[in-house]
Every structure is written in C-alpha cells, then in structure tokens.
C-alpha positions in Angstrom: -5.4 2.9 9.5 -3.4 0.5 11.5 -4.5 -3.2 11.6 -3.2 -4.7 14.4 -3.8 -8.7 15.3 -4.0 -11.8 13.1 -6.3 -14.2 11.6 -5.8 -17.4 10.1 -6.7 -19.2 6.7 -7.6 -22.9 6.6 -7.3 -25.4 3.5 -9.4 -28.2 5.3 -9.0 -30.7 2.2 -4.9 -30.4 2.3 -4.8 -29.5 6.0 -2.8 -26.7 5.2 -3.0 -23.3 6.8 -1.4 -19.8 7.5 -1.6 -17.4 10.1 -1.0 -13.8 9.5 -0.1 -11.3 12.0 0.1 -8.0 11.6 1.6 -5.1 13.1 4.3 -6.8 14.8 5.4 -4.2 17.0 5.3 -5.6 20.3 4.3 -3.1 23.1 4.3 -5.5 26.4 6.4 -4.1 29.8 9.1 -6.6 28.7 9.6 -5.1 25.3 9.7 -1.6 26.8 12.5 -2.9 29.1 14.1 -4.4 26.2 14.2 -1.5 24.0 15.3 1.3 26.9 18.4 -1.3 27.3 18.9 -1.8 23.5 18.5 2.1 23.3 21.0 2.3 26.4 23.9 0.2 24.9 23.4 1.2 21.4 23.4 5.2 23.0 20.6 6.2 20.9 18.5 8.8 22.0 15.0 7.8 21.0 15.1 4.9 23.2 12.8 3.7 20.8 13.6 2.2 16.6 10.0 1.8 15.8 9.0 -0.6 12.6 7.1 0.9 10.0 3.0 -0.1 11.1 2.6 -2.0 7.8 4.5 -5.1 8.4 3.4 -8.7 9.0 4.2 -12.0 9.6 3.1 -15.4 8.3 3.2 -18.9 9.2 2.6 -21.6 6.9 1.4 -25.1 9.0 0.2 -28.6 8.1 -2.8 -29.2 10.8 -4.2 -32.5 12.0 -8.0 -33.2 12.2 -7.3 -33.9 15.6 -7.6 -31.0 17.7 -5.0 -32.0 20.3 -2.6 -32.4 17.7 -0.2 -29.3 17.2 0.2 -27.8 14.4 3.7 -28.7 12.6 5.4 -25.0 11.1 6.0 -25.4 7.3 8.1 -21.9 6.4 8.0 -18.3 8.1 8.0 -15.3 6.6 7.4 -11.7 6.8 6.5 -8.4 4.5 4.9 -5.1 4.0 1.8 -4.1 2.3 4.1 -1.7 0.7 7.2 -3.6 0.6 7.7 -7.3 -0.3 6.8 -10.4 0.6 9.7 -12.8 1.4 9.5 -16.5 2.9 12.9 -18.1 4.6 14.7 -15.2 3.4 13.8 -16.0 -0.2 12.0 -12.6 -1.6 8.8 -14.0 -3.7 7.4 -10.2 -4.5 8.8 -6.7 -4.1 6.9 -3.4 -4.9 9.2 -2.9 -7.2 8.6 -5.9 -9.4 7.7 -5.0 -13.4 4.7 -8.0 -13.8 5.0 -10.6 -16.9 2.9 -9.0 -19.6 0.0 -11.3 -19.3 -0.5 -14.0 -22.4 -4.0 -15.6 -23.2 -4.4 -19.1 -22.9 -5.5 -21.2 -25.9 -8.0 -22.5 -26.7 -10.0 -20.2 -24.7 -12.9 -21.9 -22.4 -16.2 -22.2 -24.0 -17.9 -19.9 -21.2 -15.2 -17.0 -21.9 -17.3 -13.9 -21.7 -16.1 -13.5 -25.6 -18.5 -15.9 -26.4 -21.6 -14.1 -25.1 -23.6 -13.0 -27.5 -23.8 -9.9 -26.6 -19.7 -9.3 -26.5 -19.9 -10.9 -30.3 -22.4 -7.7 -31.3 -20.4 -5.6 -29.4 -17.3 -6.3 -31.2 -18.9 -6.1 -34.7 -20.2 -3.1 -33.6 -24.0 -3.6 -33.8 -24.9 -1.7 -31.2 -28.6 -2.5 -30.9 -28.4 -5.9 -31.1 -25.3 -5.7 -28.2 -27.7 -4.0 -25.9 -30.7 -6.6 -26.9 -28.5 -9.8 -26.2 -27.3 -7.9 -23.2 -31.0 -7.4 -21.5 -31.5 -11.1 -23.2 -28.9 -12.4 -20.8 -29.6 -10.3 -18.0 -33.2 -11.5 -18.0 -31.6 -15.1 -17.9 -30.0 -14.8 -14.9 -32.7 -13.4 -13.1 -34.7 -16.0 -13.6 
C-alpha cells in the first residue's frame, strides 16, 4: 500500500506543529521534464531514478493563533518507514538501532497494574482468587 499526501499534527497549548508528507515523489509535467533532462545529461537509460514509495518529509513549525499569521519553519527532515528518521542531517533513529534495554522506574506509581489485586493473586499463584478479583474489577468498571 502506498500512502501518498500529508496531514498535519497540532500542539495548540505550545503552538507547535508538524506536517508530514509522504510519498514524495513528485509526478507534475515539470518534474517529468526535469527527470528526461537529468536522465539526458547523466546518459542514463531509465530516464527515470525513482525513490523508494516509503519516504516522507516533516516540517516542524511554531504557529500563531492568528490565522493570517504564517507559520515560522523550526527544522526539516525526512525518513522511511523502513529506514530512519533524520532532522537537519542529524539521524535521530535508524532500523538498525539495538533499543536501551528498558529499566523500571522507582518507586513505581500507586495505580501500576502490579498493584491490582487481581495481578497480586496472580503472582502468588492463587488462581481462583486471581480470576475472582479479576471479575471483581471488571464489574467495577462497568459500572
């Protein structure tokens, strides 16, 4: 599947935004010109160097509240879903990126689902009572 246009996502309390375009092949009469000129000069045969479909761009902008303000460009930047993700030629992720094994912070949250009752019988291995706190809690929030 090929997703092809952009959308945009909004911070209204920082005014903060970022538009995402993908598919940034361009396909207009002028950019077929283009290329058969590029292909031309370069003496390739294809006429065409086609990027892969799974590339994108992103703007980052600060936005006013007034809507004839324009919007003021924070950083550029480009990717792949399969790729990386780089902004002003800085690469922030690559596919090929080994994650941080993850570490727990402590003191764990009072609403960590390791607090539920029904985790607690779980993990002591009372089975009935586990599936009794379980229905318990399920009733709850159906209420």
């Amino acid at each position: 599947m090929d997703y092809i246009g952009s959308f945009s996502l909004i911070d209204e309390v920082n005014q903060i935004g970022a538009e995402i375009t993908f598919s940034t092949e361009t396909s207009g009469n002028v950019a077929k010109v283009a290329k058969a000129f590029s292909s031309w000069w370069s003496g390739s045969s294809s006429g065409e160097e086609k990027k892969p479909n799974d590339t994108f761009l992103v703007n980052l902008f600060q936005y006013s509240q007034d809507p004839n303000a324009e919007r003021v460009v924070l950083e550029t930047g480009e990717g792949s879903w399969l790729g990386h993700l780089e902004f002003g030629g800085k690469k922030y992720w690559e596919m090929t990126d080994v994650p941080e094994e993850w570490q727990p912070i402590e003191p764990l949250l009072e609403s960590d689902s390791t607090f539920r009752i029904d985790s607690i019988a779980l993990k002591a291995k009372d089975w009935a009572n586990a599936q009794k706190n379980k229905e318990f809690l399920e009733d709850i929030q159906r209420k």
